[in-house]
C-alpha positions as CSV (number, residue, x, y, z in Angstrom):
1,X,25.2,-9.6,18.5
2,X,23.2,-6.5,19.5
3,X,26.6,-4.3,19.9
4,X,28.0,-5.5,16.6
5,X,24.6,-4.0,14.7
6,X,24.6,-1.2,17.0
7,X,27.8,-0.4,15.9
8,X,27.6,-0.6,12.1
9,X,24.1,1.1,12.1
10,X,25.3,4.3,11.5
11,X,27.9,3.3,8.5
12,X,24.8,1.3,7.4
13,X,22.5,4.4,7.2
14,X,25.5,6.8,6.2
15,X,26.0,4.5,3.3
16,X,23.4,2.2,2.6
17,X,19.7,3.5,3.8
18,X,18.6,6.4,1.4
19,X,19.7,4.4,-1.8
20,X,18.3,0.9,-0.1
21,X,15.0,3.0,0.7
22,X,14.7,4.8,-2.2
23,X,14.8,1.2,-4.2
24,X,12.0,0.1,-2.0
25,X,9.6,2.9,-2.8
26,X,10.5,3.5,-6.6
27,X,9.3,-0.5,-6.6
28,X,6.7,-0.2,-4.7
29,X,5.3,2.5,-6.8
30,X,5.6,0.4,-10.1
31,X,4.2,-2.4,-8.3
32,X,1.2,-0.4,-7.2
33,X,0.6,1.2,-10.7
34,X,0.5,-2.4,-12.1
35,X,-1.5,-3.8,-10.0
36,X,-4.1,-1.3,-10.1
37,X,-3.9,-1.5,-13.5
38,X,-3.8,-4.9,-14.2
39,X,-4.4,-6.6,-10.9
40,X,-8.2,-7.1,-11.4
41,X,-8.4,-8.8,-14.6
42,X,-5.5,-11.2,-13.8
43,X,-7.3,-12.1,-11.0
44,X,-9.9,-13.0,-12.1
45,X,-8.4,-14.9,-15.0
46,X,-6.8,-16.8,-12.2
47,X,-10.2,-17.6,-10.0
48,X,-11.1,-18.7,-13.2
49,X,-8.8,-21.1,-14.5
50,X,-7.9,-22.8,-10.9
51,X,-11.3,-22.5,-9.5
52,X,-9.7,-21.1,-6.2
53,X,-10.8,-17.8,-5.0
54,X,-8.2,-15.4,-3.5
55,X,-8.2,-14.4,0.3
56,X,-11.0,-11.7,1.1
57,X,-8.2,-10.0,3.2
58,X,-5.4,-9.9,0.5
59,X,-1.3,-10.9,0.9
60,X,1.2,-8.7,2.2
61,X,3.9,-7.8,0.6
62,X,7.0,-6.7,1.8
63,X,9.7,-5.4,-0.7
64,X,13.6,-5.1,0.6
65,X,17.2,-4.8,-1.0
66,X,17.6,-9.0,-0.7
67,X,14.8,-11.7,-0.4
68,X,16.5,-14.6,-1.9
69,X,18.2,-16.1,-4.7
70,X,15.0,-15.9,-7.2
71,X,14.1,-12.6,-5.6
72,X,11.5,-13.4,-4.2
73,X,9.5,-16.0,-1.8
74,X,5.7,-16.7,-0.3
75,X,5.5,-17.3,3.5
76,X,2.9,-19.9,5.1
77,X,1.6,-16.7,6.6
78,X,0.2,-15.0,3.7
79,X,3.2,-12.8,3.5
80,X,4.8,-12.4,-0.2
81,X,8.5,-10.8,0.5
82,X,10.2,-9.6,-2.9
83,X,13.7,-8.0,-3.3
84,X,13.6,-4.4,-4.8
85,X,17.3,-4.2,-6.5
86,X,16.3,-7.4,-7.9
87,X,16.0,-6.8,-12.1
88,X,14.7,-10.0,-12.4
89,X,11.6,-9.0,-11.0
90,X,11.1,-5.4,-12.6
91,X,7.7,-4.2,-14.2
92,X,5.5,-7.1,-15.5
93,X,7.9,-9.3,-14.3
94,X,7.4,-7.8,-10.8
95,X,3.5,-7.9,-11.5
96,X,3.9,-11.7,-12.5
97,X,6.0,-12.4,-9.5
98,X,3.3,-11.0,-7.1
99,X,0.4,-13.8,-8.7
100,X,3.0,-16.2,-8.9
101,X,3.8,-16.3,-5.0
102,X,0.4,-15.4,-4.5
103,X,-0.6,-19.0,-6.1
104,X,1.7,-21.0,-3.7
């Protein structure tokens, strides 16, 4: 298995890595904005409401080109993974999806 990925890595990053990376960071930075933006007051909204108060060391949250079918997924391990080419989860959709894993 190793030799097969060894192999296509450097068609992958000829091809694939600069637009796949560049997807990642243009998200991430819209992400960031909105959450510094927004992020307090929906939080608080949400301590509110469910009475449940958010971890004092925060979620991770990892973006790449696929996560899953909806885009995006919560892990046990307080890890929130969300798919950058995704539209489904662009601006305040993106922003919803982050407090919407974040709650599971």
């Amino acid at each position: 298995m190793n030799t097969v990925l060894e192999d296509a890595a450097p068609v992958y990053r000829k091809v694939w890595w600069e637009r796949r990376s560049r997807s990642n960071r243009t998200r991430t930075e819209e992400l960031q904005a909105l959450l510094a933006r927004h992020g307090r007051p929906i939080s608080e909204t949400l301590t509110n409401a469910y009475r449940q108060t958010w971890p004092a060391e925060g979620l991770a949250v990892q973006l790449c080109v696929y996560a899953n079918w909806a885009g995006a997924y919560a892990t046990s391990g307080r890890l929130i993974v969300m798919a950058s080419t995704y539209h489904g989860i662009a601006a305040s959709e993106g922003l919803e999806t982050v407090f919407h894993e974040a709650m599971h």
